[in-house]
C-alpha positions as CSV (number, residue, x, y, z in Angstrom):
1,X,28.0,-257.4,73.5
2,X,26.2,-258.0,77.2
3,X,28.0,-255.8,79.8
4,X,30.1,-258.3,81.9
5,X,31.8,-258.8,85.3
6,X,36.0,-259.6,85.7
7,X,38.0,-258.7,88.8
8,X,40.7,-256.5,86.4
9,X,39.8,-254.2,83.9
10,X,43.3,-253.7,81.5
11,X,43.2,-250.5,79.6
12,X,46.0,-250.2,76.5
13,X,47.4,-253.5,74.7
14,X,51.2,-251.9,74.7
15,X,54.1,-253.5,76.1
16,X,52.8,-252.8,79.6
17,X,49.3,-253.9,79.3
18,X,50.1,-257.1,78.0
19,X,52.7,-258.2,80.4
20,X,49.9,-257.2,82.9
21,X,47.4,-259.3,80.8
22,X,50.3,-262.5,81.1
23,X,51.1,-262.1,84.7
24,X,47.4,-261.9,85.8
25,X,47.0,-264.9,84.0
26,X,49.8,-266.6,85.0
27,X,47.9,-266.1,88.6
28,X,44.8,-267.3,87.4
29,X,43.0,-264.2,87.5
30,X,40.0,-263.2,85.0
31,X,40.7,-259.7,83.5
32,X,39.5,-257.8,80.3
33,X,41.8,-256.0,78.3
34,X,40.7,-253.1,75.9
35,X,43.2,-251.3,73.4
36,X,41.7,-248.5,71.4
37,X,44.3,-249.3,68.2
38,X,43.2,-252.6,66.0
39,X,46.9,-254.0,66.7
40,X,50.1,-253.5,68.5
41,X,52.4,-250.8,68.2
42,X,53.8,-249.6,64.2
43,X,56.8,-247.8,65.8
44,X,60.1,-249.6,66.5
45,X,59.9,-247.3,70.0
46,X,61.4,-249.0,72.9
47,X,64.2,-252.3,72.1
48,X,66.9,-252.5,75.4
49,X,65.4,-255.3,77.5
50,X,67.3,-254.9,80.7
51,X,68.3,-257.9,82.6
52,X,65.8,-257.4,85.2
53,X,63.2,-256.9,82.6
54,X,64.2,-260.1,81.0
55,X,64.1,-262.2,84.9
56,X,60.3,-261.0,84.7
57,X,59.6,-262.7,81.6
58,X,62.1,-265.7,82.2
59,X,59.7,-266.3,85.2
60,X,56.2,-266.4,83.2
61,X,57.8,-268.7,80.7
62,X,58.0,-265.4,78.0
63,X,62.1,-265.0,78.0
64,X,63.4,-268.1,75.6
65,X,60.9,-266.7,72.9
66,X,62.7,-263.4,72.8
67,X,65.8,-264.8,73.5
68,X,65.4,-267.0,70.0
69,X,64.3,-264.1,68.0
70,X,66.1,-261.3,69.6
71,X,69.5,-259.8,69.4
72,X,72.5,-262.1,70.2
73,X,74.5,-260.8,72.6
74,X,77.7,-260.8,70.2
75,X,75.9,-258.3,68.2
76,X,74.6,-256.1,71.3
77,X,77.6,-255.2,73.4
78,X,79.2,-252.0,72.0
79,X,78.4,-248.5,71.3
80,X,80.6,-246.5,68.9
81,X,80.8,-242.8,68.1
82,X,81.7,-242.0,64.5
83,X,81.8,-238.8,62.5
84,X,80.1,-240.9,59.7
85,X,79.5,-244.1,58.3
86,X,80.6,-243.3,54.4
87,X,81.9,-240.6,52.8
88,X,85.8,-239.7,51.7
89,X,86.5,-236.5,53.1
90,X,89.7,-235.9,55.4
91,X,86.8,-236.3,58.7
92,X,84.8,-239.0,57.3
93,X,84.0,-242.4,58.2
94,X,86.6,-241.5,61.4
95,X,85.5,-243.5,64.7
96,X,85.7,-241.1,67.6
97,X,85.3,-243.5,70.9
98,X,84.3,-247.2,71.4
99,X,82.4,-248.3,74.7
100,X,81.5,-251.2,76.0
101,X,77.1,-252.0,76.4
102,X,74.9,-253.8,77.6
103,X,76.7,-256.6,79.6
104,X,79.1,-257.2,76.2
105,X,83.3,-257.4,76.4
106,X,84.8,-257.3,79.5
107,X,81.1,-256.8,81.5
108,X,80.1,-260.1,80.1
109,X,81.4,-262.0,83.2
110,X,80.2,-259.4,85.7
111,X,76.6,-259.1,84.2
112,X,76.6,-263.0,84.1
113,X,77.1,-263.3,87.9
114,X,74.4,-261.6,88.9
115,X,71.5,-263.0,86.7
116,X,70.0,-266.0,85.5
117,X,69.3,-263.7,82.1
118,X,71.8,-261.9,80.1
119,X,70.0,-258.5,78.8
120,X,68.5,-258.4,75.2
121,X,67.2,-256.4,72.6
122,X,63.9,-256.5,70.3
123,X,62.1,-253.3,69.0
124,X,59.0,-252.9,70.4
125,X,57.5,-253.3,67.0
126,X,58.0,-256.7,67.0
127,X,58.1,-257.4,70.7
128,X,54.4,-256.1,71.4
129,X,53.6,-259.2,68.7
130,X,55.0,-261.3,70.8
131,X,53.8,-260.2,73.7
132,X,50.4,-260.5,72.3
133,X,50.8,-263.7,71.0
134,X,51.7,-265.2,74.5
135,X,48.3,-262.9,76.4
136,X,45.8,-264.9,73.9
137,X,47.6,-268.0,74.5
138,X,47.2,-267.5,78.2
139,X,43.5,-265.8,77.7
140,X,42.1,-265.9,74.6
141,X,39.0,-264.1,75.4
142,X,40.3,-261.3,77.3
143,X,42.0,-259.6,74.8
144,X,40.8,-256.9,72.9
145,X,42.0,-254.7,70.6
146,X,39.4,-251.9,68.3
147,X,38.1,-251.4,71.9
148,X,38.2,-248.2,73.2
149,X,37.7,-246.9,77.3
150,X,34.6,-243.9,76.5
151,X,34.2,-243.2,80.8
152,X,34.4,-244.7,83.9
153,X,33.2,-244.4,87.3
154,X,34.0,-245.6,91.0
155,X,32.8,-246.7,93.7
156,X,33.0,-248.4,96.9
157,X,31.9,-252.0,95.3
158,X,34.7,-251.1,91.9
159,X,34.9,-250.1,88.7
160,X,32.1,-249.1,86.3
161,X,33.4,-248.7,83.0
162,X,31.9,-247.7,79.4
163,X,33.5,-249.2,76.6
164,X,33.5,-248.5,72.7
165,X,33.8,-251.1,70.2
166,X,34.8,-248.9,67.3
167,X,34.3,-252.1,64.9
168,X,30.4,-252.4,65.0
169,X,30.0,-248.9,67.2
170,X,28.6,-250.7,70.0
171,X,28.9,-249.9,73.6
172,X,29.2,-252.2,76.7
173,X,29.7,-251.9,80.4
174,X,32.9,-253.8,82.1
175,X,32.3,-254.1,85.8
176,X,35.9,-254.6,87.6
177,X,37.2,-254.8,90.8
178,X,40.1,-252.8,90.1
179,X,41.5,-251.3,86.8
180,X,45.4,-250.4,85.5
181,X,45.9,-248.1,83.6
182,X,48.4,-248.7,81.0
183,X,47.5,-246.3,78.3
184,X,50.3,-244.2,78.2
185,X,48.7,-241.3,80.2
186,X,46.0,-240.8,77.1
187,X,42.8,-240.8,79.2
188,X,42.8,-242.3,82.7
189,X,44.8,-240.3,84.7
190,X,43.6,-237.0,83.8
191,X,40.5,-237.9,84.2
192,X,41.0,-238.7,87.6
193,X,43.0,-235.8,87.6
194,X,46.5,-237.1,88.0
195,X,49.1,-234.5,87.6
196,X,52.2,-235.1,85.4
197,X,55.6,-233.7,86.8
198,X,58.8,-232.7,85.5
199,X,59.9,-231.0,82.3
200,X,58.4,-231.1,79.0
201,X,58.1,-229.7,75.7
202,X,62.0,-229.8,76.1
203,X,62.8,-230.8,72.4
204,X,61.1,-232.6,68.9
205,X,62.3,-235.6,68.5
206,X,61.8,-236.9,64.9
207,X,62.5,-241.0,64.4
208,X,62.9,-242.6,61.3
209,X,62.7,-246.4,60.9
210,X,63.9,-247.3,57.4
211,X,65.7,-250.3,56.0
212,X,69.0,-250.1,54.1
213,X,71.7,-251.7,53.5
214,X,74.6,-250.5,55.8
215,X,76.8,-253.8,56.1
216,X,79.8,-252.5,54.6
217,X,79.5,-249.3,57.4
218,X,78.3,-251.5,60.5
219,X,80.1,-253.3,62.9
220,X,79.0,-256.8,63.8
221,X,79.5,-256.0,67.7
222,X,77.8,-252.8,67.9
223,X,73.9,-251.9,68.9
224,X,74.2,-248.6,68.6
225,X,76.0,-245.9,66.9
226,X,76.4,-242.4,67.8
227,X,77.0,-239.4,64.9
228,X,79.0,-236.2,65.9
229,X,80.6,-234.1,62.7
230,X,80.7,-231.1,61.5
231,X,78.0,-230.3,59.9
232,X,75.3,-231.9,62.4
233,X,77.8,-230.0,65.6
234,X,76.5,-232.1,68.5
235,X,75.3,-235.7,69.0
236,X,71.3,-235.4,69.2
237,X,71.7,-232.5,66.2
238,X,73.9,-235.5,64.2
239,X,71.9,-238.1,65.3
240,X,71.9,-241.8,67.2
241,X,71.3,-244.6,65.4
242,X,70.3,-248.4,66.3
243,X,69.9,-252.1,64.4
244,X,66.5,-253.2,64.4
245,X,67.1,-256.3,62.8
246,X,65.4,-259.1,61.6
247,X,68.8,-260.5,61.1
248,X,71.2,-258.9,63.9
249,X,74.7,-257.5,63.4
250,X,76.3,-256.1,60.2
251,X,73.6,-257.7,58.0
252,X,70.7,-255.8,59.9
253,X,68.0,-254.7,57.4
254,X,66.2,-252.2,59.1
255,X,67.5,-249.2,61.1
256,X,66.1,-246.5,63.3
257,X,67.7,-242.6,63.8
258,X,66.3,-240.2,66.2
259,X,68.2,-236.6,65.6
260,X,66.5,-233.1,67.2
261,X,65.0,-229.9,66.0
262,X,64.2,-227.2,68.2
263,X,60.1,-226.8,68.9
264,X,59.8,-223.8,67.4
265,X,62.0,-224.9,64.1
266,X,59.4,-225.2,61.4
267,X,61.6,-227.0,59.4
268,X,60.7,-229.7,61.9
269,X,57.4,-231.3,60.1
270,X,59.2,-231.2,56.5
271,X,59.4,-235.1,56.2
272,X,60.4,-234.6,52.2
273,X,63.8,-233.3,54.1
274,X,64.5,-236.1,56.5
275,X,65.7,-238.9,53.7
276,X,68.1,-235.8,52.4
277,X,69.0,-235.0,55.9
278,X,70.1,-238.4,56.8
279,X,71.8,-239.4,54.0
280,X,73.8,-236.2,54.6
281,X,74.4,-236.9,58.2
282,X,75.9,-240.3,57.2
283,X,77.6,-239.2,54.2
284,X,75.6,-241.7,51.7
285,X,74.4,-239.1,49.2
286,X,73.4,-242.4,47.1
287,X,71.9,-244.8,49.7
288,X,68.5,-246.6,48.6
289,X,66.6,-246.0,51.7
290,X,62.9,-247.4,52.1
291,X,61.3,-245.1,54.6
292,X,58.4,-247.1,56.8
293,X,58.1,-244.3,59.6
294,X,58.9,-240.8,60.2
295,X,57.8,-240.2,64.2
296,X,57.6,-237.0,66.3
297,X,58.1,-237.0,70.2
298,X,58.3,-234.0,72.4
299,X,61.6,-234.8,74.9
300,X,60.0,-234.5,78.4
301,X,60.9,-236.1,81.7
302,X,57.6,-236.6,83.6
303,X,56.2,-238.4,86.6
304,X,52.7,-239.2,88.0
305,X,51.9,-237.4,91.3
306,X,49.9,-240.8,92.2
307,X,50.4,-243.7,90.7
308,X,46.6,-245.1,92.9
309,X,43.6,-243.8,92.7
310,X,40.9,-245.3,94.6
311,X,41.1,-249.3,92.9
312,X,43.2,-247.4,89.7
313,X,46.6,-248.3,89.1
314,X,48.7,-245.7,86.9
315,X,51.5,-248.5,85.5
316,X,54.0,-247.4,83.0
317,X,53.8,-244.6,80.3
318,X,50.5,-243.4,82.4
319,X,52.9,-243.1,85.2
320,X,56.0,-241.8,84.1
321,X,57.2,-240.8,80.5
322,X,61.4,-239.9,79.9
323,X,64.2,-240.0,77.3
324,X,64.8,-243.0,75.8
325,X,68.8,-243.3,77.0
326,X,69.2,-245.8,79.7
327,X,66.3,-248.2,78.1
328,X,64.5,-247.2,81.0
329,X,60.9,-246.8,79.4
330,X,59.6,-250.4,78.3
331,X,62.0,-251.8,81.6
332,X,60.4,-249.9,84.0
333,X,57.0,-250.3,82.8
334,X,57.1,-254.4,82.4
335,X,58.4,-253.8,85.9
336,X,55.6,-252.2,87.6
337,X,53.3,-254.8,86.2
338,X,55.5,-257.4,88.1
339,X,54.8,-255.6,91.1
340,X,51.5,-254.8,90.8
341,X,49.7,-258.1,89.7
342,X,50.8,-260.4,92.3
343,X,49.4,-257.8,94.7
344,X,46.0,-257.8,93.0
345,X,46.1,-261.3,92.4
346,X,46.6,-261.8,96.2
347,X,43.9,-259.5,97.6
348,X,41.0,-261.0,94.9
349,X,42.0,-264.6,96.1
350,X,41.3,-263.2,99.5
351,X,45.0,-264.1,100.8
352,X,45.6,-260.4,102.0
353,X,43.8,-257.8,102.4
354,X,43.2,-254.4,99.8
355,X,45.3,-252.4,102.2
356,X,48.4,-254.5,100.6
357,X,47.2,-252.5,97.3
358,X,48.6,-249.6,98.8
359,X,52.0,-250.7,98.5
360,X,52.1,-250.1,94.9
361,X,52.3,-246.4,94.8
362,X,55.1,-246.1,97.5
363,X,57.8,-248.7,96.3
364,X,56.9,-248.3,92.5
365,X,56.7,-244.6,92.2
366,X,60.3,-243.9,94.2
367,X,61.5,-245.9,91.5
368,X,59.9,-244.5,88.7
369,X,61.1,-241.1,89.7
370,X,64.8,-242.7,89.9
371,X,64.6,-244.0,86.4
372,X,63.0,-240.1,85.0
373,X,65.6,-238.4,87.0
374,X,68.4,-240.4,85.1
375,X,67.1,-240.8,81.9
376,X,67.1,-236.8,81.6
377,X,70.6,-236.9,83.5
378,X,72.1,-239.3,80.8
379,X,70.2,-237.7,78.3
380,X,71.8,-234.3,78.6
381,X,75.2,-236.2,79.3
382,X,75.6,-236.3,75.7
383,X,75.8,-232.5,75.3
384,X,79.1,-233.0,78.0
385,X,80.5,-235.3,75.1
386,X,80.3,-232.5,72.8
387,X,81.4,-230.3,75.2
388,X,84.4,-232.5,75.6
389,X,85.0,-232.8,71.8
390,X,85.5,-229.0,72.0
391,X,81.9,-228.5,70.4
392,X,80.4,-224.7,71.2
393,X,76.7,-224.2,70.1
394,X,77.0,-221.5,67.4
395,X,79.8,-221.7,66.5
396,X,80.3,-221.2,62.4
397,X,81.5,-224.4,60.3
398,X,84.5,-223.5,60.2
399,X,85.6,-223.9,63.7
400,X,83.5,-227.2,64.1
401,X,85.5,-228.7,61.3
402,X,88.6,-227.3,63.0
403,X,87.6,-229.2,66.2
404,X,87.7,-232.3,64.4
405,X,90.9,-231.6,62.6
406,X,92.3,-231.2,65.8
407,X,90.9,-234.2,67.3
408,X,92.7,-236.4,64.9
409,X,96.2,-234.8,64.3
410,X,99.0,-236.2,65.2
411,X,100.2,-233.7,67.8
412,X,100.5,-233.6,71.4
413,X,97.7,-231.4,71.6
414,X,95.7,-234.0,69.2
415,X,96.5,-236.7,71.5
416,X,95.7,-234.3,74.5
417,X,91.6,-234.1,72.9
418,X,91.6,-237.5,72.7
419,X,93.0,-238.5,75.7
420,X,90.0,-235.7,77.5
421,X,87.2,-237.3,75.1
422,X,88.0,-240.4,76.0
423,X,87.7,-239.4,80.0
424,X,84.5,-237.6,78.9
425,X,83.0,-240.1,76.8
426,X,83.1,-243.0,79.3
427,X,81.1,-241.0,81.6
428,X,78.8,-241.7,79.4
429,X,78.5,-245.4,80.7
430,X,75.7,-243.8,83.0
431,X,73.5,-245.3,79.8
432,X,75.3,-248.4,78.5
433,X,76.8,-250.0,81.8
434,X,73.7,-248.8,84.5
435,X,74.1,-252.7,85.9
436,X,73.4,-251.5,89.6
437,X,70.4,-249.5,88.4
438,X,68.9,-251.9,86.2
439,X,68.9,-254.7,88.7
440,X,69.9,-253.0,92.0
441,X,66.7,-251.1,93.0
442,X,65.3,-251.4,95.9
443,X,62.1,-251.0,97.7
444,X,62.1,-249.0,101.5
445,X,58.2,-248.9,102.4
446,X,56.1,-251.4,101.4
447,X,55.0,-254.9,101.2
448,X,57.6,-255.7,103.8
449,X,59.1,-255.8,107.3
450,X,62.5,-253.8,107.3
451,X,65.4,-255.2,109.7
452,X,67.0,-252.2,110.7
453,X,69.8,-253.3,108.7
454,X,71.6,-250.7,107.0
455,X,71.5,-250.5,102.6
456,X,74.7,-251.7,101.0
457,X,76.6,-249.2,98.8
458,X,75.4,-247.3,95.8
459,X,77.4,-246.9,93.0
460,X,76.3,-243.0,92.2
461,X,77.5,-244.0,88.4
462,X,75.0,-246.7,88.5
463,X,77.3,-249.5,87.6
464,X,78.3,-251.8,90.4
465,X,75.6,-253.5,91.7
466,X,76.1,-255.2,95.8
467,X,73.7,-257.8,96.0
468,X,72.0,-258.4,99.6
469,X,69.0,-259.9,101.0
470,X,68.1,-257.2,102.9
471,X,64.3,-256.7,102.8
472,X,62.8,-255.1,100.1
473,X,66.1,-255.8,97.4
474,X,66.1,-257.9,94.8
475,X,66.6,-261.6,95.7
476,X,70.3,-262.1,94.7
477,X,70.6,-265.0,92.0
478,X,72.7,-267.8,92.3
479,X,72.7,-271.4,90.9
480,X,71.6,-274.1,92.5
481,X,71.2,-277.5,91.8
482,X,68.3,-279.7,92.0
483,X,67.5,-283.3,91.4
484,X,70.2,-283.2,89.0
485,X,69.6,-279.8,87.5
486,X,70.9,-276.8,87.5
487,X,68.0,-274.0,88.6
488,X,68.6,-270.3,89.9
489,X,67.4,-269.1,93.4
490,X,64.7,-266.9,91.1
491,X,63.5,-270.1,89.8
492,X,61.9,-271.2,93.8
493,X,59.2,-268.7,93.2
494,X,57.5,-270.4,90.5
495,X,55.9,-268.5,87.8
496,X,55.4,-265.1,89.8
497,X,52.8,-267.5,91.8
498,X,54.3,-267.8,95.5
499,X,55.8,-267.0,98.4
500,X,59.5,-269.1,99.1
501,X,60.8,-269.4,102.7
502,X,65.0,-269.8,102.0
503,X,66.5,-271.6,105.3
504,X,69.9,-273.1,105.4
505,X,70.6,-277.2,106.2
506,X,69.6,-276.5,109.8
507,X,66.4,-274.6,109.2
508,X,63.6,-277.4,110.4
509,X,62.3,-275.0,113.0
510,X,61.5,-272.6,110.0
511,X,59.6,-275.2,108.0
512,X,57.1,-276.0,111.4
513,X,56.4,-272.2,111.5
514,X,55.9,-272.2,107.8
515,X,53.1,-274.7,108.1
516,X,51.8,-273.1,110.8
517,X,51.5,-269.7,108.9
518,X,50.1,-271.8,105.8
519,X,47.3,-272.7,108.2
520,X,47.0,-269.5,109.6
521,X,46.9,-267.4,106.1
522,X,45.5,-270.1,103.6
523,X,48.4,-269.4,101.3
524,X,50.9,-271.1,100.2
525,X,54.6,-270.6,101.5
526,X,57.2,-273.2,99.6
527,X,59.9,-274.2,102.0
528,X,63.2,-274.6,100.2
529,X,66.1,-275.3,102.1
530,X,69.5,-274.8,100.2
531,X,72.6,-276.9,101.9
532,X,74.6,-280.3,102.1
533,X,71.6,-283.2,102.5
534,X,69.0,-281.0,101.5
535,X,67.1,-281.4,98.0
536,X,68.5,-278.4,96.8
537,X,72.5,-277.8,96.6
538,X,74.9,-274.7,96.4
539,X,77.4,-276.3,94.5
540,X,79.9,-273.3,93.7
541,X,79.3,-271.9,97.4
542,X,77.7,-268.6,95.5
543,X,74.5,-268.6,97.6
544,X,76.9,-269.3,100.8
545,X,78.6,-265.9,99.8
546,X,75.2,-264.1,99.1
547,X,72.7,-265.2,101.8
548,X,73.9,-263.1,104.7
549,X,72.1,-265.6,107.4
550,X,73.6,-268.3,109.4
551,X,72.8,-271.9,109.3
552,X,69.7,-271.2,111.4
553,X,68.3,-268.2,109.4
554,X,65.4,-267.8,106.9
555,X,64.8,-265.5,104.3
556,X,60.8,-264.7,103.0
557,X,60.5,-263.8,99.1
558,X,57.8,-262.5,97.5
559,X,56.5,-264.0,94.6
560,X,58.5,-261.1,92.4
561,X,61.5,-262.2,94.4
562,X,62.3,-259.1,96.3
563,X,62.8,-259.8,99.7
564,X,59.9,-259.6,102.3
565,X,61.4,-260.2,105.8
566,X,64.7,-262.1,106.8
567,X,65.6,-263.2,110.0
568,X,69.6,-263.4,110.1
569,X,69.5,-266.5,112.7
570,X,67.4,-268.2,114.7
571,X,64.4,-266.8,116.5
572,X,62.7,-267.5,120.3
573,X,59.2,-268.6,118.8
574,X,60.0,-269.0,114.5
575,X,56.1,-269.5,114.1
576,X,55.1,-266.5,115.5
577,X,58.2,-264.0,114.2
578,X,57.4,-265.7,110.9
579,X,53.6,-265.1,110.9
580,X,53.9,-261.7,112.3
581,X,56.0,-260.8,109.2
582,X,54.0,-262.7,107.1
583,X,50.9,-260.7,108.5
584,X,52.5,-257.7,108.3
585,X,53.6,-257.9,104.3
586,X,49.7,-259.4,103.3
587,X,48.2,-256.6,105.5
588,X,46.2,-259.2,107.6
């Protein structure tokens, strides 16, 4: 193969590196993507798609695909601790605690208010397909998988890279302007001599994905389901389980279980004792299990000291690595993408200049260390449940089975356990009800122009999210209609591909200055205004509530729909407020 010249070298064909690989087309931008593996991932891995994840890919036309395959939120929206799913001992098949997930039950209306896109679930084993599918569509000849990055260089005029195809053992030279790295931390960043930080080595995780049939022992509601008896005397020793589908609900045929062993527990690498162990754990002695995977994962919460490097980006795993509770993983990685590509995109069109580039780093890694600080937090939460139960580490078989037996009598005392494990428990909604911190992040330096406006409230248990259009937040969603249909305030961004000026009825001053800035920049700024006599309607009043302007206000969005710059009313000279802002955000 000839060496070649593309403005993006992509390197790893995971969950990350493709969304990059669709965004960067969605933005007509020429890129080469190289994955050392000859397909996509053969671990069920990630599966929580958050809602903000799910906004991402509802924007690049990617959401309705997962949404037809993926798990219906009537089968998504609880998580249930149980001492077992069979046996018919005095403690078995006992459900400890129900909670609420995921936007299901009595969320359901909250989560719906705030998004155009209800949350969803696909294992990554089948998602990274998908995923794939849509990058060729997009680009069929950038995609590459058998490929493997051998070195790289840079300098001042980009990226020199050597590349391996391990098919025919040829090698070939990519130049790039710029490169991500979204190899899971494997080769770029150390070689650039990135620095992961945080704890590791913490635990071994061992994951089996298997299919049986459990759909006399599942619930049709639940996602997730959380073991703590006896004999396993804490939840990550007993074990979490989840559906992983095809068919969702009860009738799920395949199943994944992640349970611990200490690192220096030899027993630890003795697959011939996991199908033994887990039938034990859920009291099946008898259950026909087909075993596709057994995985190993050290328990580590880690994150990049520099997410740039010269024209590298560091974008997911290669930037920060963390439990799996929360979901935060796969989310926060599709999410850096979104904030990275429209950047690139914008400085190789020649719209702003490569200083915007150096926005990434500051607003994505402030969130990436949010998301590794609570992963480990709700993580560890779990041993407060067992705590809470009235499980001690050590403590002989006896007294664990006690605990139970105690749990469940009919006493005051009995009632008393409950009545603390249920306060204890519901702490744990950290992980399955972290609404604010899945969509409420926020960005404080950066690609914008703050208003000296202070930050609305945070819930510290991550739940209830305060929508604003302060600069730098999230664009709050709210329904609109147009020409006779019904489209979100996300949707006036286009496929990731624009920058939307939001003014009210009287807001005409706002559209000259936009032209004017169109002329000044060469890009293009949509003009939407949102009121009675306009093209686009609030019919509920939602948007009314939301917008925190008046009548003569106008709110800039990015083209990932976090909020630029806002001015709450009108201005003295709108052209030149508005181009000074806009200057400011593109670097120019």
């Amino acid at each position: 193969m000839s060496d070649i010249t593309v403005p993006v070298l992509v390197v790893g064909g995971g969950g990350c590196g493709l969304t990059t690989s669709i965004l960067l087309s969605e933005h007509g931008i020429d890129h080469h993507l190289v994955e050392r593996h000859t397909g996509t991932s053969h671990l069920p891995k990630a599966h929580y798609l958050n809602q903000r994840t799910m906004e991402v890919l509802r924007q690049v036309g990617v959401a309705d695909s997962i949404y037809a395959v993926g798990t219906p939120p009537k089968n998504m929206g609880k998580t249930r601790w149980v001492t077992s799913l069979g046996g018919d001992g005095e403690l078995d098949g006992r459900t400890l605690y129900t909670l609420e997930s995921f936007g299901g039950g009595r969320l359901e209306s909250e989560y719906a208010v705030d998004s155009p896109c209800p949350s969803s679930n696909y294992p990554q084993i089948r998602l990274e397909p998908l995923l794939r599918e849509h990058a060729e569509k997009r680009a069929p000849d950038s995609i590459h998988f058998g490929r493997e990055l051998v070195s790289f260089q840079q300098d001042d005029n980009g990226i020199h890279a050597v590349v391996l195809n391990r098919d025919t053992q040829e090698t070939y030279t990519v130049h790039a302007q710029y490169m991500v790295a979204a190899d899971g931390g494997k080769t770029v960043g150390p070689e650039l001599g990135v620095t992961m930080e945080g704890p590791t080595g913490i635990l071994d995780m061992v994951s089996t994905h298997f299919t049986a049939d459990l759909s006399q022992y599942w619930e049709d509601d639940v996602l997730i389901t959380w073991l703590l008896n006896p004999e396993g005397a804490g939840s990550w020793s007993s074990g979490a389980m989840a559906a992983m589908g095809p068919t969702w609900g009860k009738h799920s045929e395949e199943f994944v279980i992640h349970f611990t062993f200490r690192p220096d527990d030899p027993a630890r690498f003795d697959e011939d004792a996991i199908v033994p162990r887990i039938r034990e754990l859920l009291k099946l002695p008898d259950l026909e299990m087909t075993i596709h995977k057994v995985s190993h994962w050290i328990l580590e919460g880690v994150l990049a000291d520099k997410y740039q490097v010269g024209r590298v980006f560091l974008a997911g795993d290669a930037a920060h690595r963390h439990p799996p509770t929360t979901g935060l993983g796969l989310n926060t990685a599709i999410q850096d993408a979104h904030n990275l590509v429209w950047k690139l995109a914008a400085v190789i069109k020649g719209d702003a200049a490569p200083a915007l580039l150096d926005t990434y780093e500051p607003e994505r890694r402030l969130v990436g260390m949010r998301n590794v600080d609570w992963a480990m937090f709700t993580f560890l939460n779990h041993m407060v449940i067992d705590a809470g139960l009235g499980l001690i580490p050590g403590q002989p078989l006896e007294a664990q089975v006690q605990v139970f037996r105690d749990y469940f009598s009919d006493t005051p005392m009995g009632e008393t356990r409950r009545a603390r494990a249920a306060e204890v428990i519901s702490t744990q909604r950290t992980e399955f009800q972290a609404h604010d911190l899945e969509i409420g992040f926020a960005y404080r330096d950066g690609a914008l122009v703050p208003d000296g406006t202070e930050a609305p409230p945070r819930d510290a248990m991550g739940g209830t999210y305060y929508p604003t259009t302060r600069p730098g937040h999230r664009l709050p969603h709210a329904w609109l209609e147009h020409e006779g249909r019904q489209i979100s305030t996300h949707d006036l961004t286009g496929n990731n591909a624009h920058f939307v000026l939001i003014t009210a009825a009287d807001g005409a001053a706002w559209s000259d200055a936009a032209r004017l800035a169109n002329d000044k920049f060469g890009i293009q700024i949509k003009v939407t205004q949102i009121g009675a006599g306009t093209d686009y309607t609030d019919p509920t009043g939602r948007w009314s509530e939301l917008r925190q302007i008046d009548d003569t206000g106008a709110i800039l969005v990015r083209p990932d729909n976090h909020v630029a710059w806002r001015s709450t009313g009108t201005a003295a000279d709108p052209a030149d407020e508005l181009t000074r802002a806009l200057g400011t955000v593109l670097a120019r």
